[in-house]
C-alpha positions as CSV (number, residue, x, y, z in Angstrom):
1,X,0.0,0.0,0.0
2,X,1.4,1.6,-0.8
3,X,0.6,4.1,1.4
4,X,2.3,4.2,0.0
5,X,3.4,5.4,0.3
6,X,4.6,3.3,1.9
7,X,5.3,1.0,1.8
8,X,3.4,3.2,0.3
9,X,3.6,3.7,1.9
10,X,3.2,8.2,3.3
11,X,7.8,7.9,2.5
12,X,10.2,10.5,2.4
13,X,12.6,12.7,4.7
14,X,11.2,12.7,8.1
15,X,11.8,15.5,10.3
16,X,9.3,17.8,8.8
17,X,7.4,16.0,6.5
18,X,6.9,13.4,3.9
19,X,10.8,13.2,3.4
20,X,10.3,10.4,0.9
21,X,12.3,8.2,0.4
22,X,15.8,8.6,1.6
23,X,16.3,12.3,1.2
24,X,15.9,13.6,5.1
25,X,15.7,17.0,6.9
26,X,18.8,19.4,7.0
27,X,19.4,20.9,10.5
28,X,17.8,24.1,9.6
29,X,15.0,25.8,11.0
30,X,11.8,26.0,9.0
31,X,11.8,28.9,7.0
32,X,8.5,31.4,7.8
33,X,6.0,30.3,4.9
34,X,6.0,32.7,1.8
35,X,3.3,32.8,-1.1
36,X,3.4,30.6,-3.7
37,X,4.7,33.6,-6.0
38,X,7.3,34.8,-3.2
39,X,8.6,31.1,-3.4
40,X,9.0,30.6,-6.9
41,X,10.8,33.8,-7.0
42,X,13.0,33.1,-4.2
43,X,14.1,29.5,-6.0
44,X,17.6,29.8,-7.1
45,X,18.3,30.6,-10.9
46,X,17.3,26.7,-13.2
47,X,20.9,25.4,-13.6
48,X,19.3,23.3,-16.4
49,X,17.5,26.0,-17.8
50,X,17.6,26.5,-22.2
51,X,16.2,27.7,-25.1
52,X,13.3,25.7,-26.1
53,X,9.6,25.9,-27.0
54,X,8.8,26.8,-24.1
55,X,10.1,30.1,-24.6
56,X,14.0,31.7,-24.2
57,X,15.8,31.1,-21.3
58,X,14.7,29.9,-18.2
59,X,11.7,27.9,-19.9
60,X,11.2,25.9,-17.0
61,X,8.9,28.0,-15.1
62,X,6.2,25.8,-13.2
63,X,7.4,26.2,-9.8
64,X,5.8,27.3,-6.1
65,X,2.4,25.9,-5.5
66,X,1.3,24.6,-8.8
67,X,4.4,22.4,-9.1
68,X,3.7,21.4,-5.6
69,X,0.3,20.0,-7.1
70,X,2.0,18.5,-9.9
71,X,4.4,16.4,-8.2
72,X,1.0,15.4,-5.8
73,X,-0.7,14.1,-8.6
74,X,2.6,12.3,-9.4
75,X,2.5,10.7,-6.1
76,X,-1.2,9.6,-6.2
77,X,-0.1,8.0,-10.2
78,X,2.3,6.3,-9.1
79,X,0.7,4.3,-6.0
80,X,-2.5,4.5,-7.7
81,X,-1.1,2.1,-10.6
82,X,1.1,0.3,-7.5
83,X,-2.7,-0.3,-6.3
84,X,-3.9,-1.2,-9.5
85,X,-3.3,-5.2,-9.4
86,X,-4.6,-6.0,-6.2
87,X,-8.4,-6.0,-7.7
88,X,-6.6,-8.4,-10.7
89,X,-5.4,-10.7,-8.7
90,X,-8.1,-13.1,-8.7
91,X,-8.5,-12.4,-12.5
92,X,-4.6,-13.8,-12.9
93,X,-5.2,-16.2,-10.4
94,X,-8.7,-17.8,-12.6
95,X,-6.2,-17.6,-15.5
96,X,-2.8,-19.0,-14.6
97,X,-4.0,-21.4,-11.6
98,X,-1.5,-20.3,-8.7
99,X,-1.9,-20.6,-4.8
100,X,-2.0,-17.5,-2.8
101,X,1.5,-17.8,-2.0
102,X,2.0,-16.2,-5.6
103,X,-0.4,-13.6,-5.0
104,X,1.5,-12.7,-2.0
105,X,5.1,-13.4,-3.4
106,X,4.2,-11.1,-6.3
107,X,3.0,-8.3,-3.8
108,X,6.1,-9.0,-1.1
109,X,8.7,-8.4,-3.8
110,X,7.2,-5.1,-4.8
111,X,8.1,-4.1,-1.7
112,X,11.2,-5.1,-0.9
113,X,12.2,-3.5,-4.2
114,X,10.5,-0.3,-3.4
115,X,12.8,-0.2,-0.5
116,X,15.5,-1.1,-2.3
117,X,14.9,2.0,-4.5
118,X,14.3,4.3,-1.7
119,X,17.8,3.8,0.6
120,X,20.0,3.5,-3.0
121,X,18.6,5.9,-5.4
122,X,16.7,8.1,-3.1
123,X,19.2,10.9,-2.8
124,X,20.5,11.0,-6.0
125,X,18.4,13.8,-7.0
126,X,20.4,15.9,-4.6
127,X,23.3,15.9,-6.9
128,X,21.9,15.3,-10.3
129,X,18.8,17.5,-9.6
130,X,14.9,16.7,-9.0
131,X,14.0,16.5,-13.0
132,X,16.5,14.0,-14.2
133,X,15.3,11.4,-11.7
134,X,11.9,12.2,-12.1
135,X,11.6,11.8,-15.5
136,X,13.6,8.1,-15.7
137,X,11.5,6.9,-12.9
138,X,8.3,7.7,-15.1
139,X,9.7,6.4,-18.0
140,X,11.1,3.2,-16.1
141,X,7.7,3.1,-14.3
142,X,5.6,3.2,-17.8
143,X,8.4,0.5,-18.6
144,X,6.5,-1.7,-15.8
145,X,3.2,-1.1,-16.5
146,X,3.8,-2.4,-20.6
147,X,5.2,-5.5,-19.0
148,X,2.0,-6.1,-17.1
149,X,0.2,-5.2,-20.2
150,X,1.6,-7.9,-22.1
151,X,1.9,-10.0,-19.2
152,X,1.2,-13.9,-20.1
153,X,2.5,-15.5,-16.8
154,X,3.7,-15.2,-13.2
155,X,7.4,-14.2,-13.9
156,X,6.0,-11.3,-16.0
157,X,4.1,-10.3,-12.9
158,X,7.2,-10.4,-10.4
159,X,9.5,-8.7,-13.0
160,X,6.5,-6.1,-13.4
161,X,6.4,-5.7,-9.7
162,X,10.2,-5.5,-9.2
163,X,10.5,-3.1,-12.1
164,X,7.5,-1.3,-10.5
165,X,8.6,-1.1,-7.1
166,X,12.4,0.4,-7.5
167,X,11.0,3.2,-10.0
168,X,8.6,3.9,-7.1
169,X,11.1,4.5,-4.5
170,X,13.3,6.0,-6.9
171,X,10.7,8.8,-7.4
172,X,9.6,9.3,-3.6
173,X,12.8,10.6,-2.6
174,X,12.9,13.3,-5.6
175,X,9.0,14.1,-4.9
176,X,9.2,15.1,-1.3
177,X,12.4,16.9,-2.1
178,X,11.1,18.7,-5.0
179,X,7.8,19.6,-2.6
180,X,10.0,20.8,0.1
181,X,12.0,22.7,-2.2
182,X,9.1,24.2,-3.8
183,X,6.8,25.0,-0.6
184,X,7.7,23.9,2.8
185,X,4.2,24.2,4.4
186,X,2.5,22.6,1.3
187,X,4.8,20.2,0.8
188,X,4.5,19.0,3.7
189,X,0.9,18.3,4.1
190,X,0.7,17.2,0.3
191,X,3.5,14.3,0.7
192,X,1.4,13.3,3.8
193,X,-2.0,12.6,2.1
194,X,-1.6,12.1,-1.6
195,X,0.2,8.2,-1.0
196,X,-3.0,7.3,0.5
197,X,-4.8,8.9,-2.0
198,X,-3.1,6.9,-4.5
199,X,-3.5,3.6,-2.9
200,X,-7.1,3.9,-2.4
201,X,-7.2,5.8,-5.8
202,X,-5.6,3.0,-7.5
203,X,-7.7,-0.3,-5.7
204,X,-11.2,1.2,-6.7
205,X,-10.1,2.4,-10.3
206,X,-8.6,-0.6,-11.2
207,X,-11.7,-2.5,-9.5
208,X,-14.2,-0.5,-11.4
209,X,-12.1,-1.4,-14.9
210,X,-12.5,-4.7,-14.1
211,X,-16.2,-4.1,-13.6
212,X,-17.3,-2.1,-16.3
213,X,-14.7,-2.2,-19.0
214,X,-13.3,-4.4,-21.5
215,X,-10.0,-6.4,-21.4
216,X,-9.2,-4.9,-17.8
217,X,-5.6,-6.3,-17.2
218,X,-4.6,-4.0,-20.2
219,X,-7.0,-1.2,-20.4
220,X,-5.8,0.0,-17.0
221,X,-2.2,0.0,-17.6
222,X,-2.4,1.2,-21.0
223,X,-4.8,4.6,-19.2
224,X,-1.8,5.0,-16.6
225,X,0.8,5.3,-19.0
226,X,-1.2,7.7,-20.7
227,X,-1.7,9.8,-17.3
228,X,2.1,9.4,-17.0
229,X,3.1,10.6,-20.3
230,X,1.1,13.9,-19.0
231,X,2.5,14.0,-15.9
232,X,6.2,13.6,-17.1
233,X,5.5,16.4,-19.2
234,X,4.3,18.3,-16.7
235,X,7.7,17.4,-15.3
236,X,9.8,19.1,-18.0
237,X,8.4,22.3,-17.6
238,X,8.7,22.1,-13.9
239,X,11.7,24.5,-12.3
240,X,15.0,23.0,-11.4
241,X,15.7,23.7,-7.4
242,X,19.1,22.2,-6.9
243,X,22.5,22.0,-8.9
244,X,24.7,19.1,-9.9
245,X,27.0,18.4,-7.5
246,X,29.8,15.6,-6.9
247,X,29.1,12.6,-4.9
248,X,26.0,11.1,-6.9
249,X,27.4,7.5,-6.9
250,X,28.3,7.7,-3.1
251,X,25.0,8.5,-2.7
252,X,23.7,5.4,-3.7
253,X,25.5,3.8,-0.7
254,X,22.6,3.0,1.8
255,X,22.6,4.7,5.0
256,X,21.2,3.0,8.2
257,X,21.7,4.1,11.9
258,X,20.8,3.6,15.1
259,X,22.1,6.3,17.4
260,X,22.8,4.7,21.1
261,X,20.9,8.0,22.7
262,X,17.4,7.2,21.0
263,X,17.5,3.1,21.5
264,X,14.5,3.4,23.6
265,X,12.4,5.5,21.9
266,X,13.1,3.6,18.4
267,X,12.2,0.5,20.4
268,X,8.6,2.4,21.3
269,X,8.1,3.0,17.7
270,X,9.7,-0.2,15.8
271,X,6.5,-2.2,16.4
272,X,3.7,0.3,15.7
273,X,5.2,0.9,12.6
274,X,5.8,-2.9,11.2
275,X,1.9,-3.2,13.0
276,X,0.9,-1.2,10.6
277,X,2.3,-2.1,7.5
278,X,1.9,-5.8,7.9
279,X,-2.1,-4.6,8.6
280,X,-1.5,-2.7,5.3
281,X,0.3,-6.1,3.3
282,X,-2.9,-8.3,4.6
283,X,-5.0,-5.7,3.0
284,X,-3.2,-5.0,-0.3
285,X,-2.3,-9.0,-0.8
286,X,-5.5,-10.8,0.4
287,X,-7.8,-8.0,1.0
288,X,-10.0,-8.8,-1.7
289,X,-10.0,-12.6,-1.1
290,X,-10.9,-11.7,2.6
291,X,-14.1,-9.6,1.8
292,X,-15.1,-12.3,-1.3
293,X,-14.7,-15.4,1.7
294,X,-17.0,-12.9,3.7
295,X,-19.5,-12.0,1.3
296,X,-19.8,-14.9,-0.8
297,X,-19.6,-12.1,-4.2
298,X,-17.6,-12.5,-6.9
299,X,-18.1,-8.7,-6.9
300,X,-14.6,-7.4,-7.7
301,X,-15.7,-3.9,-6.6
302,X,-16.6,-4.4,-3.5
303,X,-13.0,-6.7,-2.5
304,X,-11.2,-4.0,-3.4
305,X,-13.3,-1.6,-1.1
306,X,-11.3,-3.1,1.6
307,X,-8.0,-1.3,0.8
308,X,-10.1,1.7,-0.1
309,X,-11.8,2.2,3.3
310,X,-8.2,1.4,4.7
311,X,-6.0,3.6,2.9
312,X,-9.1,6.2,2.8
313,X,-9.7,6.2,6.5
314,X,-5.6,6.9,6.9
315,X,-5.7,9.4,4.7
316,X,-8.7,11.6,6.8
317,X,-6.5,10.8,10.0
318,X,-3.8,12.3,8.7
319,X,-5.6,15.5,8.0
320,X,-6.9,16.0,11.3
321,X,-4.5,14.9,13.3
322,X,-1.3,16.5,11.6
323,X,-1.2,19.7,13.8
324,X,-1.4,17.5,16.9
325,X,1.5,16.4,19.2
326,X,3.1,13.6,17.7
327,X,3.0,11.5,21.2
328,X,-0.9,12.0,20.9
329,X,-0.9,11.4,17.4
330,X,1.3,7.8,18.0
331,X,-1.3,7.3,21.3
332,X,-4.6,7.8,19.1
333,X,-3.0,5.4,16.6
334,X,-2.0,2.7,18.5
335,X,-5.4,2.3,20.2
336,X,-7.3,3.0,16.8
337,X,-5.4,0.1,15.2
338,X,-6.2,-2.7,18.6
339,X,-9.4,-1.8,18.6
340,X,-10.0,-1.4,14.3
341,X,-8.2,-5.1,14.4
342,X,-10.5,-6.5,16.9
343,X,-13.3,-5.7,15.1
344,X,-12.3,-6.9,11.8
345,X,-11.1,-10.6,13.6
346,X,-14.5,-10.8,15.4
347,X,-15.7,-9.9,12.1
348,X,-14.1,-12.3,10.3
349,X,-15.1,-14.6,13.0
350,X,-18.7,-14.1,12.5
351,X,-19.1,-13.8,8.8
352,X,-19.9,-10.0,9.0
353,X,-19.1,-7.7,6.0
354,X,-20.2,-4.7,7.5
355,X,-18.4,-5.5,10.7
356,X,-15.2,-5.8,9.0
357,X,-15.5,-2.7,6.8
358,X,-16.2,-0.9,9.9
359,X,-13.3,-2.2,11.7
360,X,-11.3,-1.3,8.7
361,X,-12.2,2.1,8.3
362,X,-11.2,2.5,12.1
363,X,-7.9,0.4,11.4
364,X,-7.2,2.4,9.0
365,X,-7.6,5.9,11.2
366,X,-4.7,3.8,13.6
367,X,-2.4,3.1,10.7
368,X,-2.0,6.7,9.2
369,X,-1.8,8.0,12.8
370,X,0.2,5.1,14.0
371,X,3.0,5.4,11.6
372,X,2.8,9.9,11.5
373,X,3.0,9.2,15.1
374,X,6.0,6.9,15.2
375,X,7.6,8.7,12.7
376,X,7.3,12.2,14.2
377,X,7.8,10.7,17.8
378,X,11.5,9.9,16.7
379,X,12.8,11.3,14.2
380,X,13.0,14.7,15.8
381,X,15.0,13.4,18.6
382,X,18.4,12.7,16.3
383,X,21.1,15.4,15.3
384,X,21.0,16.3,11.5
385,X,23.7,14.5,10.7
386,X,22.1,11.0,12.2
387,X,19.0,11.6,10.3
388,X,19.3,10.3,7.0
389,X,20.6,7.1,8.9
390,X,18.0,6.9,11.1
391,X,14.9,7.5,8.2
392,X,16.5,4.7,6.3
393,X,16.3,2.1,9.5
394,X,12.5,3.4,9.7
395,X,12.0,2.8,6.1
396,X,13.5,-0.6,6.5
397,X,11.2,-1.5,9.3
398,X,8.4,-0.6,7.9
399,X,8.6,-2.1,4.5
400,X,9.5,-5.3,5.8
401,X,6.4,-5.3,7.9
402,X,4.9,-4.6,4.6
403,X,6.0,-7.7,2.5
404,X,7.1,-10.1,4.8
405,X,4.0,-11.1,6.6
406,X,2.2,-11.0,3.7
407,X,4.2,-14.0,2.2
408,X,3.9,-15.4,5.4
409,X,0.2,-15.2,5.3
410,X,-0.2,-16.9,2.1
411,X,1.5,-19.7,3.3
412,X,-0.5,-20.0,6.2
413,X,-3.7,-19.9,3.5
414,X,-2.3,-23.0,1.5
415,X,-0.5,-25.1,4.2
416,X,-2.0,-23.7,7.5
417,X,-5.5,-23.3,8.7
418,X,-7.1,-21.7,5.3
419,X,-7.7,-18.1,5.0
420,X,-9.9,-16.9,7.9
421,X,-8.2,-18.9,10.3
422,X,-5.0,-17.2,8.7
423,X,-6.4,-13.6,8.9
424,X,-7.3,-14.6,12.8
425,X,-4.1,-15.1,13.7
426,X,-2.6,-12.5,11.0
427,X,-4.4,-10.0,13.3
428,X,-3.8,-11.1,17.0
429,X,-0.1,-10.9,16.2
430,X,-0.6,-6.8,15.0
431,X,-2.8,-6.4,18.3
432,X,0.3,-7.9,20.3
433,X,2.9,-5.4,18.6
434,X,0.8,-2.6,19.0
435,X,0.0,-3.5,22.5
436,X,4.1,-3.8,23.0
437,X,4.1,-0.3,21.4
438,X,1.7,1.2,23.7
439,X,3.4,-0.1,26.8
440,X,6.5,1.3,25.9
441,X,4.6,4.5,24.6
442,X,3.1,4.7,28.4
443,X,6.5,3.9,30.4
444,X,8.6,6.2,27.8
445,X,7.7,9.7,28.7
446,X,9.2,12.4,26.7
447,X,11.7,14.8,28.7
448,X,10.6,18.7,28.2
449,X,12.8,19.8,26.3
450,X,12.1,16.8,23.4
451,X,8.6,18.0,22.7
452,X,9.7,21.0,21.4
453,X,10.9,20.5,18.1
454,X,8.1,18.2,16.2
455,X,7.7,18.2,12.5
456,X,4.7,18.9,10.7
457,X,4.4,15.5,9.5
458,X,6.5,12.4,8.7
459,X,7.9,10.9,5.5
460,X,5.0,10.0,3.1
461,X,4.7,6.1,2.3
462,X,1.9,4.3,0.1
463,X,-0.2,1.3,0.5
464,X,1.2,-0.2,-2.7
């Protein structure tokens, strides 16, 4: 999920926002917030500015606010077609014949690979500048969509997803740059909501193709591509914000820390966050078989309504909650996911659909808040120079808890106790680490001084 953003996901820098991907926040105080028109002016002159059609020199003029909405839409496009198979998956499934442990393989390498794109290639648009990256993670990204397209089997599907996922986290970390760059205060809030909005964006679209439209596993992929080719020309025209500088290949090196002074409160978070994005694998991986076991439909719509309310309901408790203190923020979460999990096992226990779209709207207000929380709880607390580090352990944890169980699960469909026995147990193991994450919430109390500096939000990831 993307959610996106993270992972897929809300990814990104972390100390003030949606620091996607790998790039993370520089020591400075936030500057005061300017107009959109102030901003664009006050962006340094477009070291890759030319001549061309656009007109003279300098060409590249989208910048400030409208760019800011740009590179949001390119967000919500890119975990929207991240989304997109999850509905197809029983359509692949009725025409290949494989287990569940496919379906689940297929959505556990996307996101190991989307991690792997986000700690190597995520700050390489610091030295080779936000454009450049952009526009060869679009391209590479519309390179993954042909391949499902034209898939005929299951290794087209994992090289899709591979292809799919490092392209993704390749375009996070120059997205929440870019953002930042552009509009601080914007920014912010945008790389916060829109990898939500993608997920959920993505699930129902693709749902609704396969509804309603013709040839579905290639009339979706073939539409994205075309809302890519607009975005990445969007792209072009966008403003350059930073110069080339040296160091691009030592940037690839990954970065992972754990500074000895924060142990504890890293050990608070670690387990709300891999709650959350194993709640958000289940979802994006056996979501819709979960709601079809429940309901008995075929209806293709209403499976992938569960990853909608999910990623939906994270997206609204972002909103609300983003000017709150982070410690609240982790609090609300925490006990929003227990009690949004209970609901949704004694749901699944019972045989109740609405049950379990009700405990899944309220899971989903616990994993937005649960992972802003963790996020903003922690990263604040390291020096500038430990952050970067510190994101990329985050980022780690989190998008393990996003494939991992999920490959586990599908195992446990095949060669355990079947599916709802599976999702039983899937969910009493995220009620145990949130409920280790709350106790250490509760005996952790933050000194004084560490509740002052709190960023607006934390790095944007996607319910892919």
């Amino acid at each position: 999920m993307h959610y996106v953003a993270g992972p897929g996901a809300d990814v990104a820098q972390a100390a003030t926002a949606p620091y996607p991907a790998g790039r993370v926040a520089s020591a400075q105080p936030l500057p005061v917030r300017r107009p959109a028109s102030e901003t664009a002016g006050a962006l340094p002159a477009d070291p890759f500015a030319r001549r061309s059609w656009l007109g003279g020199r300098g060409g590249h003029q989208l910048s400030g606010r409208p760019a800011v909405f740009v590179l949001a839409s390119l967000i919500v496009a890119l975990l929207a077609s991240s989304a997109a198979p999850t509905p197809l998956y029983a359509v692949y499934q009725a025409q290949w014949h494989f287990t569940p442990i496919t379906t689940t393989v297929v959505f556990g390498v996307y996101a190991l690979a989307v991690l792997a794109g986000l700690l190597t290639v995520g700050k390489l648009s610091d030295h080779v500048g936000r454009r450049p990256v952009l526009l060869t993670a679009i391209a590479v990204h519309a390179g993954s969509l042909v391949i499902f397209a034209t898939a005929t089997g299951v290794p087209a599907l994992l090289s899709a997803r591979v292809v799919q996922g490092l392209s993704t986290g390749a375009a996070l970390g120059a997205i929440g740059a870019a953002m930042l760059d552009m509009d601080r205060e914007l920014g912010t809030f945008a790389n916060a909501v829109a990898p939500g909005m993608g997920s959920a964006t993505g699930a129902i679209a693709s749902a609704l193709a396969v509804r309603f439209l013709p040839d579905p596993t290639h009339l979706i992929y073939l539409a994205l591509i075309g809302v890519l080719a607009l975005q990445a020309i969007a792209i072009a025209a966008m403003r350059e914000t930073v110069s080339r500088a040296p160091g691009a290949l030592a940037s690839l090196r990954p970065e992972i820390t754990l500074p000895r002074a924060l142990r504890a409160p890293v050990l608070t978070a670690v387990p709300v966050l891999f709650a959350v994005w194993a709640l958000a694998g289940l979802y994006g991986a056996l979501g819709p078989a979960l709601v079809h076991a429940l309901t008995g439909s075929g209806n293709v719509v209403l499976g992938a309504l569960s990853l909608f309310v999910l990623a939906a309901s994270a997206v609204v408790a972002t909103i609300v909650l983003r000017r709150a203190a982070a410690r609240m923020v982790m609090l609300f979460g925490i006990l929003a996911l227990i009690t949004g999990v209970a609901v949704t096992v004694v749901a699944v226990s019972l045989g109740s659909a609405a049950v379990f779209f009700a405990g899944s709207a309220i899971a989903g207000a616990g994993f937005g808040s649960g992972f802003q929380g963790g996020i903003r709880t922690v990263v604040p607390l390291a020096a500038a120079h430990q952050r970067a580090g510190l994101v990329s352990l985050l980022y780690v944890v989190s998008y393990l808890g996003l494939g991992v169980p999920a490959v586990l699960a599908g195992f446990g469909v095949v060669h355990g106790g079947g599916l709802i026995s599976t999702a039983r147990y899937y969910g009493t193991a995220v009620i145990a680490l949130a409920a280790v994450a709350l106790f250490g919430l509760l005996k952790n109390r933050p000194a004084p001084q560490s509740r002052a500096a709190e960023p607006a939000a934390a790095p944007a990831c996607g319910i892919r």
